[in-house]
Structures are given as structure tokens and as C-alpha cells.
C-alpha positions as CSV (number, residue, x, y, z in Angstrom):
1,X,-85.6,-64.5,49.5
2,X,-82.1,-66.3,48.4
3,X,-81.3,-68.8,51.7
4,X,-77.8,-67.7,51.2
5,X,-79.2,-63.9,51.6
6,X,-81.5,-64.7,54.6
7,X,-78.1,-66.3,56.3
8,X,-75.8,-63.6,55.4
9,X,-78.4,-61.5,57.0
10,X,-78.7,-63.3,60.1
11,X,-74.3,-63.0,60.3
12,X,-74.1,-59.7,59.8
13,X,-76.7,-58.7,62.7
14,X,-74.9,-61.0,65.0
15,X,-71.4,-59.9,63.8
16,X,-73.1,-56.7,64.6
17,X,-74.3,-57.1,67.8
18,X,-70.7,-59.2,68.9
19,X,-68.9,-55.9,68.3
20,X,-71.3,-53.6,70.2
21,X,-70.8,-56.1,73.0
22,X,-66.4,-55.7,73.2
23,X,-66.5,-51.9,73.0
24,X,-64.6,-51.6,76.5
25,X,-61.6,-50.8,76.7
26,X,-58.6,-53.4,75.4
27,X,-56.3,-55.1,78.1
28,X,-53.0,-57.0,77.7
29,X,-50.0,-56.6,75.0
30,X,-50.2,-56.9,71.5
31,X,-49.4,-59.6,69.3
32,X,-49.5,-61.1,65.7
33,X,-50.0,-64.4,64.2
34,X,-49.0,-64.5,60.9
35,X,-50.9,-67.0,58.3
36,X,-50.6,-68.1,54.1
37,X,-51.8,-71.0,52.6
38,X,-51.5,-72.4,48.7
39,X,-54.5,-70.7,46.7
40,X,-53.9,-72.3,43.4
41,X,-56.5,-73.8,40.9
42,X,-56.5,-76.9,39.4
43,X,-55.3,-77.4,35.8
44,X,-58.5,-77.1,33.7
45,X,-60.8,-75.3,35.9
46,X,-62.3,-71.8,35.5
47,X,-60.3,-69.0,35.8
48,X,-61.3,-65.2,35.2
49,X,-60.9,-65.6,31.2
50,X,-60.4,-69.0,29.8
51,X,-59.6,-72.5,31.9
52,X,-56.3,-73.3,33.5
53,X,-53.7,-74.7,31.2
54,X,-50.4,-73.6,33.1
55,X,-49.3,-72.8,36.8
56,X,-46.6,-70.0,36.0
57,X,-46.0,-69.5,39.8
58,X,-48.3,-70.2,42.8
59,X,-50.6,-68.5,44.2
60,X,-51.4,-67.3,47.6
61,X,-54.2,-66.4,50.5
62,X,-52.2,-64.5,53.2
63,X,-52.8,-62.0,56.4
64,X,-52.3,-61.4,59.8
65,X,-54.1,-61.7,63.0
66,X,-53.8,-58.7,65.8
67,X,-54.5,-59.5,69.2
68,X,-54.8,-57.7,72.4
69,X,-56.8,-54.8,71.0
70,X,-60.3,-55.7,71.8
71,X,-61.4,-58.9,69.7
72,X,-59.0,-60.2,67.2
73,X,-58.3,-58.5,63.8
74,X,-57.9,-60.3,60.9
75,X,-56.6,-58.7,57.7
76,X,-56.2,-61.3,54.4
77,X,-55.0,-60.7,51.1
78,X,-55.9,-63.6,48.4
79,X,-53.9,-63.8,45.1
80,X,-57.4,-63.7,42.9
81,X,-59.1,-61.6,40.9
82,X,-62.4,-61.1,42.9
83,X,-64.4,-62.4,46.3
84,X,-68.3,-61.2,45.9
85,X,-71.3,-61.2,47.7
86,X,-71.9,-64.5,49.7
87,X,-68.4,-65.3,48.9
88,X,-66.9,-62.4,50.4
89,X,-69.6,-63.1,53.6
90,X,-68.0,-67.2,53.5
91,X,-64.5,-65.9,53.7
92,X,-65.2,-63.5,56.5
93,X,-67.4,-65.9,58.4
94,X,-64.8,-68.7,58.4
95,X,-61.6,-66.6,59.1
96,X,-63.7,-64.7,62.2
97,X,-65.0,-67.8,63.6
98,X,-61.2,-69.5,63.6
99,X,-60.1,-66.9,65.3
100,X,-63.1,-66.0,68.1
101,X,-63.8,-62.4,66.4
102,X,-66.9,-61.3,64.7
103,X,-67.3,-60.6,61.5
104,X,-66.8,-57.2,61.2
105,X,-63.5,-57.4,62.5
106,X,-62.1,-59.2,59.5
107,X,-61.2,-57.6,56.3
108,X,-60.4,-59.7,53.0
109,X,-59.1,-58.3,50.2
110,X,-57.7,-59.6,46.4
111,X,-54.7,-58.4,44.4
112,X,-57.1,-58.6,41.2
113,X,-54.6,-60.9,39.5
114,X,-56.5,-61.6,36.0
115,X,-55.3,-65.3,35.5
116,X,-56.8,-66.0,38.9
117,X,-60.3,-67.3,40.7
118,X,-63.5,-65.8,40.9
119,X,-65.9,-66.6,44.1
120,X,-69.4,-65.6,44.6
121,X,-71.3,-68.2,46.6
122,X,-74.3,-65.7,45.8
123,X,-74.2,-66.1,41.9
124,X,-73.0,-69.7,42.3
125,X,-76.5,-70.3,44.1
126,X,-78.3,-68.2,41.4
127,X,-76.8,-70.4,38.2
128,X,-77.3,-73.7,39.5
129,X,-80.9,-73.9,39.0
130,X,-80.2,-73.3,35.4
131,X,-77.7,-76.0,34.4
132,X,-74.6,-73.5,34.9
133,X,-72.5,-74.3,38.0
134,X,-69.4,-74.2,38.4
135,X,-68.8,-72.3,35.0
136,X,-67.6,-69.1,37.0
137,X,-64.9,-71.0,39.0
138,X,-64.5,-74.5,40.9
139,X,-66.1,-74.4,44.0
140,X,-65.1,-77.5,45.9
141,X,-61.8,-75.9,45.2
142,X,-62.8,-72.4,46.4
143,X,-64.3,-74.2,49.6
144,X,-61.2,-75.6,50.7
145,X,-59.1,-73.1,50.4
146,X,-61.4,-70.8,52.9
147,X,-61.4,-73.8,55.2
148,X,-57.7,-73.9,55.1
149,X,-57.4,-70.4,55.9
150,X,-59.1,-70.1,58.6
151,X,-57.4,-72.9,59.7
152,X,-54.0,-71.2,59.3
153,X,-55.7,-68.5,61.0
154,X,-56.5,-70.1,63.8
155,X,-53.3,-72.1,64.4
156,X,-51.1,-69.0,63.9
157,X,-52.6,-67.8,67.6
158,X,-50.5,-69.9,69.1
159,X,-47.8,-68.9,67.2
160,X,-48.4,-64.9,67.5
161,X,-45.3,-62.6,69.0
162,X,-45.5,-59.7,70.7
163,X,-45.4,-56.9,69.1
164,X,-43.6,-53.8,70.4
165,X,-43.2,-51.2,67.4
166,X,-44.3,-50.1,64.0
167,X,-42.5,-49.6,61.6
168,X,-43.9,-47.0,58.7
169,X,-41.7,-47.0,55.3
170,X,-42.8,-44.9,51.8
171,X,-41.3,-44.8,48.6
172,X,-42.0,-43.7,44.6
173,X,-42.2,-46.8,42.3
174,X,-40.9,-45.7,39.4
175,X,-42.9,-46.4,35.9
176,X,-45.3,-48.9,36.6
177,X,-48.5,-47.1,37.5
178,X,-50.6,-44.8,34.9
179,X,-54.1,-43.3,34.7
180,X,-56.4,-46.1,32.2
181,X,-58.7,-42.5,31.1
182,X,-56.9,-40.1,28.8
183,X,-59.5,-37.6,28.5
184,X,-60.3,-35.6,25.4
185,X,-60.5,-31.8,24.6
186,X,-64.4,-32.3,25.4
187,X,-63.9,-33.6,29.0
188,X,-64.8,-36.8,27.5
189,X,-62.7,-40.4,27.7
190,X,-61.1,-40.1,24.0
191,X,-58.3,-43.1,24.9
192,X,-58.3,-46.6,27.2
193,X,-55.0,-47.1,28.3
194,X,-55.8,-50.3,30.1
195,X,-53.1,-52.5,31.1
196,X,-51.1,-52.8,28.3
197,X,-51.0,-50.5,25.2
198,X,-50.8,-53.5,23.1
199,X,-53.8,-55.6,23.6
200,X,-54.1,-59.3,23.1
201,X,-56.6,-61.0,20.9
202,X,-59.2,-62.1,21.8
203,X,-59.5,-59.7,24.2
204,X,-58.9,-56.8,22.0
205,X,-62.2,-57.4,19.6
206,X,-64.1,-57.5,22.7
207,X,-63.2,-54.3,24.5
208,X,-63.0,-52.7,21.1
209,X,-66.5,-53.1,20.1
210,X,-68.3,-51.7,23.9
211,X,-65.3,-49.0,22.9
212,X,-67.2,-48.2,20.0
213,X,-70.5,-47.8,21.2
214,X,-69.1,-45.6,24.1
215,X,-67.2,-43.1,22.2
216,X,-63.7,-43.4,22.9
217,X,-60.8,-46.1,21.2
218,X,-58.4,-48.5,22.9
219,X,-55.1,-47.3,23.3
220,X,-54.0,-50.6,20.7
221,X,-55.3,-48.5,18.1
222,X,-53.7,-45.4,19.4
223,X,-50.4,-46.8,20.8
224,X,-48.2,-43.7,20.2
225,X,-50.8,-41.0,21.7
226,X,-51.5,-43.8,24.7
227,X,-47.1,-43.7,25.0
228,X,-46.8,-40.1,24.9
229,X,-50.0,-39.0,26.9
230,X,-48.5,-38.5,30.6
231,X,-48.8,-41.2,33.5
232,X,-51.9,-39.0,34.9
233,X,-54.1,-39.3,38.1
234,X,-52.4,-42.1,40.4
235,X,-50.7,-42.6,43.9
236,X,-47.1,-42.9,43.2
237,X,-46.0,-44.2,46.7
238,X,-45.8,-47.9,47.9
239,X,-46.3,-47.9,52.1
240,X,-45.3,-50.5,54.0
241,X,-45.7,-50.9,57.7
242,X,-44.2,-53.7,59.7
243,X,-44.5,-55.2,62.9
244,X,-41.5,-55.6,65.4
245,X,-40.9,-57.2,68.6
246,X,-38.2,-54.7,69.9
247,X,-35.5,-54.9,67.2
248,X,-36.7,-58.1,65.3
249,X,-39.0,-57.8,62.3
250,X,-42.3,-59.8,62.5
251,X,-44.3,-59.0,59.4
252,X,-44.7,-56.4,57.1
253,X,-47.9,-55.2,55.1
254,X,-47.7,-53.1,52.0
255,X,-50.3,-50.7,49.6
256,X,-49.5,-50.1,46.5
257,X,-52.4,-48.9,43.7
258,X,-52.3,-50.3,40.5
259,X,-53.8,-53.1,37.7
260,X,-51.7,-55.8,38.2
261,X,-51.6,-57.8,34.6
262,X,-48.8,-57.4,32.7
263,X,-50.0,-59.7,30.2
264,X,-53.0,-62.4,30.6
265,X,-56.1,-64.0,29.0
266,X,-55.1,-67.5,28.1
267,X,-55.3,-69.5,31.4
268,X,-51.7,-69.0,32.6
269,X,-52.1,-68.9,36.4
270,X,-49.4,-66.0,38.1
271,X,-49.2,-64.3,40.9
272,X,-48.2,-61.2,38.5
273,X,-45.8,-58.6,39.2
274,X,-47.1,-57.7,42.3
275,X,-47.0,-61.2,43.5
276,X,-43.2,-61.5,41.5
277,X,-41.9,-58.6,43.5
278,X,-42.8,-60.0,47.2
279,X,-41.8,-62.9,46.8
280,X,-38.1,-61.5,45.8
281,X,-38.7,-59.2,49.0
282,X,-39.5,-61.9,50.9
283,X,-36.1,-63.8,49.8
284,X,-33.7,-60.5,50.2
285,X,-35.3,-61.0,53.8
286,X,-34.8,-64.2,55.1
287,X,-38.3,-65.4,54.6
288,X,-40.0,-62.5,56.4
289,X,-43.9,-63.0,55.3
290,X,-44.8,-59.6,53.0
291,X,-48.5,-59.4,52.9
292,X,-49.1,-57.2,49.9
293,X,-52.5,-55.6,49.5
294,X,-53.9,-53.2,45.6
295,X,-55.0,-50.3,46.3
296,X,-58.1,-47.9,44.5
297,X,-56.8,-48.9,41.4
298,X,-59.7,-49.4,39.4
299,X,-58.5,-46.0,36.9
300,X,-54.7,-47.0,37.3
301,X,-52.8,-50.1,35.7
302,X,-49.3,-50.1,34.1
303,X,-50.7,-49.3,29.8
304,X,-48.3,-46.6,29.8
305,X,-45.1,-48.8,30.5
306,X,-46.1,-52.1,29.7
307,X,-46.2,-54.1,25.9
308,X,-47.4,-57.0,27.0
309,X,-44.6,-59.3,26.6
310,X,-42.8,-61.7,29.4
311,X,-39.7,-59.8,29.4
312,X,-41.8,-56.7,30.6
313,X,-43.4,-58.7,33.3
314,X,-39.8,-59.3,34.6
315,X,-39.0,-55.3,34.3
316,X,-42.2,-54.7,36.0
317,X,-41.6,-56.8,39.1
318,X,-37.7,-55.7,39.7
319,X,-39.8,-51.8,39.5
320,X,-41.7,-53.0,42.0
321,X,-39.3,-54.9,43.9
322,X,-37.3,-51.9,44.1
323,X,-40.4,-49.9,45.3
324,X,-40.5,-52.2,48.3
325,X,-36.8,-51.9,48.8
326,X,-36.5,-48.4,49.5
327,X,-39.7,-48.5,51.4
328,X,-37.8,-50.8,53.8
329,X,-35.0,-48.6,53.7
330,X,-37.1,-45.5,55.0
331,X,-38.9,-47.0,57.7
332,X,-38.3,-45.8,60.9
333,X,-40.3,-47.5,63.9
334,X,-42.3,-46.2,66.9
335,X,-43.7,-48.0,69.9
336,X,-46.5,-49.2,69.2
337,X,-49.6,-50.4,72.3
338,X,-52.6,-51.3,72.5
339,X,-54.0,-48.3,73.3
340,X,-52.8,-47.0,70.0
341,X,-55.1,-49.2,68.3
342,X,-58.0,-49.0,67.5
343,X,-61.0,-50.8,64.6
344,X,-63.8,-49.0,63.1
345,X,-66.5,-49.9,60.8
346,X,-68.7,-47.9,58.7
347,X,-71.6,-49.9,57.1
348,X,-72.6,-47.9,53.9
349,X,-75.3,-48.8,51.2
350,X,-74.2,-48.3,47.6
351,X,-76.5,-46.6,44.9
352,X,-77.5,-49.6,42.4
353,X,-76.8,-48.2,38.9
354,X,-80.0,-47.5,37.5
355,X,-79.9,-49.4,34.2
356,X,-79.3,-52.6,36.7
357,X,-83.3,-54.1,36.8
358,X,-83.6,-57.5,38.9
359,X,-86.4,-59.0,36.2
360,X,-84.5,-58.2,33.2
361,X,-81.3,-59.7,34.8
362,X,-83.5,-62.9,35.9
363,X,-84.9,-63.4,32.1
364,X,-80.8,-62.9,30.8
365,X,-79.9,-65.9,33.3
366,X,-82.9,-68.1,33.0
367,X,-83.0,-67.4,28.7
368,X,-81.3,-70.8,27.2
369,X,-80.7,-69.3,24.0
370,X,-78.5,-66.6,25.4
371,X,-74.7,-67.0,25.2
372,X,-73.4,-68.8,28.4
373,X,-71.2,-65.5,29.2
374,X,-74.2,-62.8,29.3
375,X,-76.5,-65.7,31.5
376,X,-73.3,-65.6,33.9
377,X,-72.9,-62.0,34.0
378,X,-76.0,-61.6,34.5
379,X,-76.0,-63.7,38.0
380,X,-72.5,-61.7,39.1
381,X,-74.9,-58.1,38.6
382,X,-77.9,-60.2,39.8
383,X,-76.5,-61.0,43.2
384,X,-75.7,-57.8,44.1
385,X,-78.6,-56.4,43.3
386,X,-80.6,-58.7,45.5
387,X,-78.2,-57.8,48.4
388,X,-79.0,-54.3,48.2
389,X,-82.9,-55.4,47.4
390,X,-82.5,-56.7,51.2
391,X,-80.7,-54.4,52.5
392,X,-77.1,-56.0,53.0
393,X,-74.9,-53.2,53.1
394,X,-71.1,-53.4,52.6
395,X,-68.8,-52.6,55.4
396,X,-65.9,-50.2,55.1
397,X,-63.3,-50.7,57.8
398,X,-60.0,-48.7,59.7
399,X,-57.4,-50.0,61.2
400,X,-55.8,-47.2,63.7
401,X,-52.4,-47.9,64.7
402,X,-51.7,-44.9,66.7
403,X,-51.1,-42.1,63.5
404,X,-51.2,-44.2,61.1
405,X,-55.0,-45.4,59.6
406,X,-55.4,-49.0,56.9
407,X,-58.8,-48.2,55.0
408,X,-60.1,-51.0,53.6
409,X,-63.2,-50.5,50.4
410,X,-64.9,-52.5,48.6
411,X,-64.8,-52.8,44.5
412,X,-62.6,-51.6,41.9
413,X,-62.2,-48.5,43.2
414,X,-60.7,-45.1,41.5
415,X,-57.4,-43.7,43.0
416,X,-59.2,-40.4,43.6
417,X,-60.2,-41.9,46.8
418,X,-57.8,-42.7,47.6
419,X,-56.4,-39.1,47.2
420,X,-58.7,-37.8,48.7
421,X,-58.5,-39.7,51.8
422,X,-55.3,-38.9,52.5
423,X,-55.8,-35.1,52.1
424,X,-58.2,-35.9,54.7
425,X,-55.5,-36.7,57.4
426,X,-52.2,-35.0,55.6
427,X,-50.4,-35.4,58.6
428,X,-51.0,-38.8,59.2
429,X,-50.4,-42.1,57.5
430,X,-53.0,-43.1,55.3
431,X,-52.8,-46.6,53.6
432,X,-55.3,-48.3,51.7
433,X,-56.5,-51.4,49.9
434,X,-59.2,-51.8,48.0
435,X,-61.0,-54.8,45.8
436,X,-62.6,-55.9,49.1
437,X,-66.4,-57.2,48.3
438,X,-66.0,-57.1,44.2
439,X,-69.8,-57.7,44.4
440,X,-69.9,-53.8,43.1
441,X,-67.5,-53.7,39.7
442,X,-65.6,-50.6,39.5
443,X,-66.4,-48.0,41.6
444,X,-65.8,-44.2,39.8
445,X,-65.8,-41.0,41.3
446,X,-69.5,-39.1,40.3
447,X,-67.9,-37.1,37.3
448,X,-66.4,-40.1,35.3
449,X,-70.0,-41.8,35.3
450,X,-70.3,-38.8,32.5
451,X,-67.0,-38.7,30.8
452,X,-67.6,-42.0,29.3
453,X,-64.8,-45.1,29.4
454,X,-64.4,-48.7,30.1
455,X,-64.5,-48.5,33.9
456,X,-67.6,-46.7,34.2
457,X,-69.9,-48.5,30.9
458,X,-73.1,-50.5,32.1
459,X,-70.8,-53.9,32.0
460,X,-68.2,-52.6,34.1
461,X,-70.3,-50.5,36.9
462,X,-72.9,-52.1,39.4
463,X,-73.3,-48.9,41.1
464,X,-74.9,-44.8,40.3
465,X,-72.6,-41.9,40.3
466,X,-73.9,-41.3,44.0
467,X,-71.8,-43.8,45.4
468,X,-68.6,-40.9,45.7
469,X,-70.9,-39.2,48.1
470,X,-71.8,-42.6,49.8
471,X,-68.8,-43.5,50.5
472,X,-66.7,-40.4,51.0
473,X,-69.0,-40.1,53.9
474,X,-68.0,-43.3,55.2
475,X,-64.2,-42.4,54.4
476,X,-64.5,-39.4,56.7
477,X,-66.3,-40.9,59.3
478,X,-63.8,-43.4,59.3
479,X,-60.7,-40.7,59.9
480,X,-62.2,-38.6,62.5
């Protein structure tokens, strides 16, 4: 067994076992530090598709600790493209144990920026062996930035205000969001919208040629049926919920569901729209921290509306700044106490895809005269595998602030469940985010694992078309 595996293990029973232990009944008021620290890579090292030659805009790991109900709460949002595995356990760890919580009270999340850092301690461990370390991203770098997190964390306790209300704001963003999957006649994925309808090379050879082999063409070689086909499946509304201390605004958190590359590939470090857009939210506020977290998005990106091209990247953030603008404008606040709060966790055990075999996966990585990218693809799919192999499961969390529920999922997960959760409490408040342990690819919904597609191919997926019934379980338990 992996030593990182046989550690993670050991956490999660204790983080277990820590929250068991504080299920009495929460004392005191309620307050919130608020934390951010620089998460930028180096010029030159690895980044999701090429090595960093440019720092458009920085980027950031953010969040919030709530305390007074129970053990603290920790919620973090990290301007990357994925945190897997043993890296997803490192952040955790480190935040929960600089602020005196157990692990299962933490949730980390990414924005799934595509000019950004990868971080899997689990793979990391796998690929050094074989001569391939620190190809997938740098991780002195990736160490220090959880370190100073957690140490943001825990210094923001003293800092933390009380908090008195919530605030709860909604509004439509406006032609940025549309379904990836423009199904055929046949039921069947006949168009990939993905996150731009014009495509850059190299990029576009790439996807084109799995395309091929699955049935269906990229929507560069179908641009005006990809224009004219309608936005589809998505979750229109951005929510944002801040915290006050009687009339004064503390923080505010926001959920919006969608890709967020305008354009990307070539090592050009941003923050993205979504990034963009708080920041200019943050400035038409007098620096009150935005903490922005993607929602199931994994079926939803902006193809429909976006070319490609810097000056859409600008029209795409004032869309979304203008989404958070009028989701200020709506909210109205309630008190909010601590015995409106409330955390829950659901531990759930995801179907491994089938075609997904430990040995074969093993011979990729340890094969010298395959390509570098399939031997470190192979140790992404690899480590997860093991984890389910020994039983890790993933933990899906709720935050309960009196009516109004934060669900936080793992993967690149499709908006239907999104959807579906809020149907589940129509009367309520239901935000999510999503692209929490990235250990599991994207996530579909048990019918697209047979309509074909990008999202749902044996490069993309790491897990069977049971997983909707795995975790809409876990979704409901959650919201009872």
C-alpha cells in the first residue's frame, strides 16, 4: 500500500472520529475570519497545458472560516484547475489543523481556470519512481502555498467579526453559460461545443481525433450549427450570500456554474473571467473579499458566446460582473445564529469506470517508450483508482445556514445535479460548488455515459454511470 494512502487513511478515521466527538450542541455567537493568499506559479513551471510564459493577472487561494457553530468551518476556493487525491487530503489537513477543526469540516474547491496548477500528491508519489516528477506541476511551489493558507487561516481567527445576518442575493447572467452536448436526432452527442466554438491549435487536433473515434465533431468544424443550436441544459442564476455584522458587510460568497476559459493553452496564467469579474466586484465595493466558487459545470462552458479572442474575455467578465451586480442588488438579509447552522457530511464511494484496470495503468506509467503525456495520465487515473482499491471514499458536504443549504461535490460535475438538487428543496436556497476532489474527472449523469461526447469518453471519466445514483443519494441525504 502507497504510504501516502495508508496516511490519508489514518486522517480520515481520525477526522472522523473528531467530528463524532463535537456533535453537542454549539454555544456562543458567530463569527468569520476571512483569509486569501497569492497562488501564482513561477514563470516556466508546469501548468495544466504547456509551461508558464506569462502572468496575465494573479492568481488566488481564498475562503472563510465560521466559528461558533460546533468546530470551525472552513470553506476555500483556489484559482486552479484541479486538487486530487492526496492533494486534496494535504490541503484539507493543513487548513483544519490551522484552524483546530477536523477534517471533514473543511471543504476546498477550484475555479478550474485552464492556465492554472494541477496538484495531486498521490500521482506525484506514483511518477517519481520513474524519472517523472514534477512534470505535472511544481511542487515545492504547490507546498508553500498550502502552508501559507493555512496560515492565513489560522491568523484570520483573530481577526474574525461577528456575524449577525445573511444576506441571500440571485440574479440571471446573461450569455455566458451554454450546454458543451448538442445532442443528435439519435439521442446521441452529434456536436462539442466546449469552451469556445473556435478552437485553438494545438488543442483542436487533439480533441478532434478522440472526436472521431467517439462519433460526434467539435463545434470548430461546425461553428454555425454550434451558434445557432440554443444555450441548452444550464443554471442560469449566480447566488451570492454574504455575511453581515448588523448593517456592515463582512464577506460575500458566490455560485455560479460554468467552464471558465475564454481562451487558453499557451501558458498564459489568468484568473479568467470569473476571476476578472470579482475582482471588479471587489473594487465597486471598497475591497470587500468576494470568494467565488464553479459550480456542476462539467456539461456547461461559454462555446455558445465565446470566439476565443481577448476582447471576448473582456465582454465575458463585464457579463459576469454584471451578474454579481444585481445579485447584490437583490439581497435582502435575515438574522442569522448559531442555531441556524448547521455541517453535514456524507461520505460516498464512487463506481470506478470499468475500462479503468490498476495493472494496465501501472505498465502505461512504468513503459519508457510511452509518450511522457499517456505515463502521466496514467498516474492521475492511477491514483484514484488505488483510493477506491482501499477504500478512501470522497466526502460530500452541506453547509446549513438556516434556509439556505452550500453543497459542496467532488469532480467535474454535470449541471443536472445541480438541478436536481435544487428541485429537492424548491423552497429553499440551494447553492453549490463543485470541482472539489478532481481525483474523479468529469462526473455525468447515468444517461450521457451512453450518448457519447467529450465529457463522458474513457480520457475524460474515472468513474461508471452508477455514480448519479451514488451520489444523488448522498445529495438527498444531505437536504433532509
Amino acid at each position: 500500500m502507497l504510504r501516502a494512502v495508508s496516511f490519508l487513511v489514518l486522517g480520515l478515521a481520525m477526522s472522523m472520529s473528531n467530528s463524532s466527538a463535537d456533535d453537542g450542541a454549539p454555544s456562543g455567537s458567530l463569527r468569520v475570519g476571512v483569509f486569501q493568499v497569492d497562488a501564482t506559479p513561477p514563470l516556466g513551471t508546469p501548468v495544466a497545458y504547456a509551461p508558464v510564459r506569462k502572468i496575465e493577472d494573479p492568481l488566488t487561494a481564498r475562503g472563510v472560516v465560521l466559528l461558533g457553530a460546533g468546530q470551525p468551518i472552513v470553506l476555500c476556493a483556489v484559482d486552479w484547475i484541479g486538487i486530487a487525491n492526496g492533494g486534496h487530503d494535504a490541503w484539507r489537513e493543513s487548513l483544519a489543523q490551522a484552524v483546530g477543526t477536523s477534517v471533514d469540516r473543511v471543504a476546498v474547491h477550484v475555479l478550474h481556470q485552464h492556465d492554472a496548477v494541477r496538484c495531486d500528491f498521490t500521482a506525484e508519489e506514483l511518477l517519481a519512481p520513474h524519472g517523472l516528477a514534477g512534470k505535472r506541476f511544481d511542487v515545492p511551489f504547490v507546498r508553500k502555498t498550502i502552508a501559507n493558507a493555512a496560515q492565513a487561516a489560522k491568523a484570520s481567527l483573530e481577526k474574525a467579526q461577528p456575524v449577525t445576518h445573511l444576506g441571500v442575493g440571485q440574479a440571471r447572467v446573461d450569455k455566458v453559460a451554454s450546454n458543451r452536448r448538442i445532442l443528435g436526432p439519435n439521442g446521441r452527442v452529434a456536436i462539442a461545443r466546449s469552451s469556445s466554438y473556435r478552437i485553438p491549435e494545438p488543442i483542436l487536433s487533439r480533441l478532434n481525433e478522440e472526436a472521431k473515434r467517439q462519433g460526434y465533431e467539435l463545434s470548430a468544424s461546425r461553428v454555425d450549427e454550434a451558434l445557432a443550436a440554443p444555450e441548452g441544459v444550464i443554471d442560469p442564476l449566480l447566488k451570492m450570500l454574504t455575511f453581515f455584522n448588523g448593517d456592515r458587510p463582512l464577506v460575500s460568497l458566490s455560485y455560479y456554474a460554468t467552464h471558465p476559459q475564454s481562451y487558453f493553452g499557451k501558458g498564459d496564467v489568468t484568473s479568467e473571467f470569473v476571476g476578472l469579474a470579482r475582482a471588479e466586484h471587489e473594487q465597486a465595493h471598497n475591497g470587500l473579499r468576494l470568494v467565488h466558487f464553479n459550480g456542476a459545470s462539467g456539461n456547461v462552458a461559454a462555446g455558445k458566446y465565446n470566439d476565443g479572442t481577448p476582447e471576448m474575455r473582456e465582454t465575458l467578465t463585464k457579463r459576469m460582473a454584471d451578474g454579481m451586480k444585481r445579485a447584490w442588488d437583490t439581497t435582502q438579509k435575515a438574522p442569522l445564529t448559531v442555531a441556524d447552522c448547521e455541517w453535514r457530511v456524507q461520505p460516498v464511494r464512487l463506481p470506478v469506470a470499468p475500462h479503468l484496470d490498476a495493472d494496465m495503468l501501472r505498465a502505461t506509467l512504468e513503459n519508457k517508450q510511452a509518450p511522457e503525456s499517456e505515463r502521466l495520465t496514467a498516474a492521475g487515473k492511477l491514483a484514484f483508482v488505488l483510493r477506491r482499491k482501499h477504500d478512501v471514499p470522497i466526502e460530500l458536504s452541506c453547509l446549513k445556514l438556516g434556509s439556505v443549504y452550500i453543497l459542496h461535490m467532488p469532480g467535474e460535475l454535470f449541471v443536472e445535479y445541480q438541478l436536481a438538487a435544487q428541485q429537492m428543496r424548491s423552497n429553499d436556497t440551494i447553492c453549490m460548488a463543485a470541482y472539489g476532489d478532481y481525483g474523479t474527472g468529469y462526473i455525468g449523469t447515468e444517461i450521457a455515459y451512453s450518448q457519447g461526447g467529450y465529457e463522458t469518453q474513457p480520457s475524460s471519466s474515472n468513474t461508471a454511470p452508477q455514480v448519479e445514483r451514488v451520489l444523488m443519494d448522498g445529495i438527498r441525504a444531505l437536504l433532509k
